[in-house]
N, C-alpha and C positions, 0 to 999 in steps of 0.2 A: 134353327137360325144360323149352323154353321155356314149356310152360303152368303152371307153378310158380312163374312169373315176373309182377311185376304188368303190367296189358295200361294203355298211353297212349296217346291218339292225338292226335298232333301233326295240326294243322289250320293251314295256310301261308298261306290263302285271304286274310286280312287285310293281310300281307305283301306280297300281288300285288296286292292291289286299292291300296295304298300306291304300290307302286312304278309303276303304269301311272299316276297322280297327280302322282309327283316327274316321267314324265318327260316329260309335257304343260307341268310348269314349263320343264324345261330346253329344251324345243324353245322357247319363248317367251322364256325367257330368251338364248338362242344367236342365233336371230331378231332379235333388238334389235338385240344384238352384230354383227350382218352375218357371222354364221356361219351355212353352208349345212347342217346335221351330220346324219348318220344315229345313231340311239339304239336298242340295243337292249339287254337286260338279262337277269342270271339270279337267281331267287330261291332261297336257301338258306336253312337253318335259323336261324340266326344274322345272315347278313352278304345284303346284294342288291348284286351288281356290274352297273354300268352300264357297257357299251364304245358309243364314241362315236369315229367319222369323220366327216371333212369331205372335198369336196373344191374348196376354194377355196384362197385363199394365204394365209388363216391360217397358224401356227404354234403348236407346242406351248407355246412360253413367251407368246402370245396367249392360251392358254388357263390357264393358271397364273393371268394377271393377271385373271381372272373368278371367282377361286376364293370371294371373299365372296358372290359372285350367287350361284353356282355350292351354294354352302350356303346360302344362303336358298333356292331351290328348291326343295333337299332336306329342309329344315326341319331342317337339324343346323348345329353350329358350326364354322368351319374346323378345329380339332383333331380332330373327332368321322370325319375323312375322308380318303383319301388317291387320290392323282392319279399315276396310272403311265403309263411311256410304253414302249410295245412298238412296234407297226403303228400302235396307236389309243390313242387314252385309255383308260384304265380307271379309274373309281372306286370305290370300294369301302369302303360305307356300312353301319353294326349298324345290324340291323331294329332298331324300335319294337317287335313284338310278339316273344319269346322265350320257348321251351317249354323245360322240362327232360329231355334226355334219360333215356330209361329202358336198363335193360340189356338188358331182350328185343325194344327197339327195336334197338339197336346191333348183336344179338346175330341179328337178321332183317338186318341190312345185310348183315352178313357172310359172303362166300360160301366164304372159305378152310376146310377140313378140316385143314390140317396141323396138329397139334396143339403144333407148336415158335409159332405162333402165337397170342398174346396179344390180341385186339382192347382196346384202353385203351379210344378215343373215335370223336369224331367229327372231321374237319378241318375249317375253316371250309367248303370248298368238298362236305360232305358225303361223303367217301372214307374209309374206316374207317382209322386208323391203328394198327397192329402194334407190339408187341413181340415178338419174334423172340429166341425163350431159346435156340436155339443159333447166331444170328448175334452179340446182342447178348449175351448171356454175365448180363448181372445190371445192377441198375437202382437208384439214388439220386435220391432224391426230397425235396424240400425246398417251402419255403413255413412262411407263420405260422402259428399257432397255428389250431384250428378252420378252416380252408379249405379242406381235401380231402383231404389224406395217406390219414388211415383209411380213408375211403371210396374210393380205389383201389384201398389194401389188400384189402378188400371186393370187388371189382372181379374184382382178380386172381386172388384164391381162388374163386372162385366159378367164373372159367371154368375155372382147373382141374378144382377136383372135378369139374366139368359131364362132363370131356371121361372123365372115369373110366379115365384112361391109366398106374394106379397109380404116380403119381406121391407121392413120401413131401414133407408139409408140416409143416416146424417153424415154428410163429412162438414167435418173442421180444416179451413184449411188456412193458417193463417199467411201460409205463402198470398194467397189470393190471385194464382194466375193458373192452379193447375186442373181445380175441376171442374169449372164454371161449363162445361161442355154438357153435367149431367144435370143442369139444374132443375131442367123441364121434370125429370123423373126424381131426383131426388134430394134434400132439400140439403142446401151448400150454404156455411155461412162464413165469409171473410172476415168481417170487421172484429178486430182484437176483442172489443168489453162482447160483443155481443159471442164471441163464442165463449167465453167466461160466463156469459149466462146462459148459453145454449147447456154447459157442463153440468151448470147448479140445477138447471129444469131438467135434465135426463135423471138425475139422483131425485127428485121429486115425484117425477115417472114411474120412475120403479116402485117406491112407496106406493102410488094409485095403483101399479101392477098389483101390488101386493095384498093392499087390500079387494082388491076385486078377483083376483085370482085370474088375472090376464097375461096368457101365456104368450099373446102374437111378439112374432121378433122384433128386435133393433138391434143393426150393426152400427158400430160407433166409429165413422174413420177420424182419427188425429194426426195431422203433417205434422211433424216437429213439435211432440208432445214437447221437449224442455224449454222449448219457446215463449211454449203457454203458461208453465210454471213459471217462470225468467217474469213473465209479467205480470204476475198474481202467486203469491206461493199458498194462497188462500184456494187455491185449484184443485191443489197435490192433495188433500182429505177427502173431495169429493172424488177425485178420479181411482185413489187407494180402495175408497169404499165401493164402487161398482166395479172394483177389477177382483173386490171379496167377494161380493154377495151377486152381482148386476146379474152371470147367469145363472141363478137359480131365479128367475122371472124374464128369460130369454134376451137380457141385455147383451151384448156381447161388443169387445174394445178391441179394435186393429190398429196400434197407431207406432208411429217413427217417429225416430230422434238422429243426430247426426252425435249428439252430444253422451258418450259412455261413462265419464270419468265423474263427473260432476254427481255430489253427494245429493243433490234434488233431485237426481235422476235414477240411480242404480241401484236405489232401494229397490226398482218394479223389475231387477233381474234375479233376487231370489223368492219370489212368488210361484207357489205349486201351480196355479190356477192359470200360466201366461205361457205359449211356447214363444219361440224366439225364432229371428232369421235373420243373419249376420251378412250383410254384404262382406267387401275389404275393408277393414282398418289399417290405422296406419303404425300400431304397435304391437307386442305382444303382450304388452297390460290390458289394452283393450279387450282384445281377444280373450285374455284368461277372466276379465272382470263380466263381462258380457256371456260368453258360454260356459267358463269354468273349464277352458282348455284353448291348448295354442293350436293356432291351423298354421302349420311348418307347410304351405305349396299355395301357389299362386290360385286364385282365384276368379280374374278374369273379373266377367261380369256374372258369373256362378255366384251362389247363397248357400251356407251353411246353413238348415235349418234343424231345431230339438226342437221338436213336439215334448208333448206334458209328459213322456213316456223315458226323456232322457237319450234318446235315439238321438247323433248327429249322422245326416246325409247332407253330401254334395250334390245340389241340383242346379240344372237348368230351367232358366225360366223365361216363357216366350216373351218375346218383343212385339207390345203393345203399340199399333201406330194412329196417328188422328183420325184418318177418314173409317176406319173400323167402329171407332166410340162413335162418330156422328152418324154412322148408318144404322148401327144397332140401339142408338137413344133415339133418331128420328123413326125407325119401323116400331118401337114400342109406342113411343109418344100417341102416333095413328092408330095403334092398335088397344088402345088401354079402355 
């Protein structure tokens, strides 16, 4: 079904020809310095890492104390960079030029079949990153307003239906403008009580799962799960309860919030059972209350996401457009 998909082509060539640039600075600049250094570099999508050895009697806090050279060179600001120390230096600079990932880009990265796997994005270092619906169980997603949510959303639905592994999709959406695209294939409900009762009847669900010992999936999507609570706090029991037990009888909950601070809400960020994906916020209470750690560098429209594993990666994630959703829900609709 990738050819239903729009075709991008990422072109790097400006990026390399950049980075064999900065590192004719830095060999000039280390030279001055009475640094001996071998420089060698990897260019990714996003970010170009320079590793750099010496072998004279420099030291690594020698090379620290270079760091303003060291970013003139590069033609970025000391903040714009950061300087690690393993065997060698590493540095680790955002390209100047940056493409948008597309989905049938990410979607040609990907070499997994398992269909418990999710591809989200991309990681800085270009390795596709997973969501994993039966390691990770269900996923909370936050960030401000217009940054990305829906278009994960987007994201996520898409590789499902793709996989055609009759998988059942509810979304809730009480936006009421954002998925109406998928209705044909999967069942969307707008109206405020009625997704308060769509909630109560998924928790009912699962009991008949239970006693029948029916394994078939349901992904649960939630726009602005605090919404829902905000309108019912008689919600937040049923939703606590299928985010404990929902997949052990193949429920599983993907839902967003814009709202991190609020005491109806942040109880679902210390849960074993829930990874997380952080757009921008706009503090560092946020950030610490939401992942349990501050993200010190801009983010763009990049996600911070931990899996159940405690792992944070910085990924990229492709840019979901209209006529992609309505090609790939109209060729299933005919083909179902």
């Amino acid at each position: 079904m990738l050819e239903l998909l729009n075709t991008k082509i990422f072109d790097n060539e400006r990026n390399i020809l950049n980075a064999d640039l900065f590192v004719n600075n830095l060999k000039h600049t280390f030279k001055a310095f009475k640094f001996n250094t071998k420089i060698t570099y990897e260019v990714y999508r996003n970010i170009t890492i320079y590793h750099i050895t010496w072998n004279d009697d420099k030291s690594y806090e020698d090379m620290l104390e270079l760091k303003k050279e060291i970013a003139l060179a590069l033609g970025v600001t000391t903040n714009e960079f950061e300087i690690e120390k393993e065997n060698e230096v590493k540095i680790k600079v955002q390209n100047m030029k940056k493409s948008t990932l597309s989905l049938k880009e990410l979607l040609e990265e990907s070499k997994d079949k398992d269909n418990n796997n999710i591809p989200l994005g991309l990681s800085e270092e270009d390795k596709v990153i997973y969501f994993n619906i039966e390691k990770d169980k269900n996923l909370l997603v936050t960030g401000v307003t217009g940054i990305g949510k829906t278009n994960l959303f987007n994201n996520i639905i898409l590789n499902i239906l793709m996989n055609k592994d009759k998988t059942k999709i509810i979304i809730l959406d009480s936006q009421s403008i954002n998925y109406n695209a998928y209705d044909k294939l999967c069942e969307v409900v707008n109206n405020e009580q009625e997704i308060i009762n769509k909630i109560k009847e998924i928790r009912h669900i699962f009991e008949e799962k239970v006693k029948n010992n029916d394994q078939s999936r349901i992904i649960l999507f939630i726009d602005e799960i605090y919404e829902i609570i905000k309108n019912d706090i008689s919600v937040k029991d049923d939703i606590n309860y299928l985010l404990e037990v929902g997949a052990t009888m193949n429920i599983h909950i993907i839902m967003s919030t814009d709202s991190v601070l609020d005491e109806d809400i942040n109880y679902l960020f210390d849960k074993d059972d829930i990874s997380k994906l952080s757009f921008y916020l706009t503090t560092r209470r946020e950030y610490n209350k939401f992942l349990d750690n501050y993200i010190d560098e801009s983010l763009g429209r990049d996600g911070i996401y931990v899996s159940t594993n405690s792992t944070l990666t910085r990924i990229s994630l492709p840019l979901i457009e209209d006529d992609e959703i309505t090609r790939v829900v109209d060729n299933l609709e005919v083909n179902i």
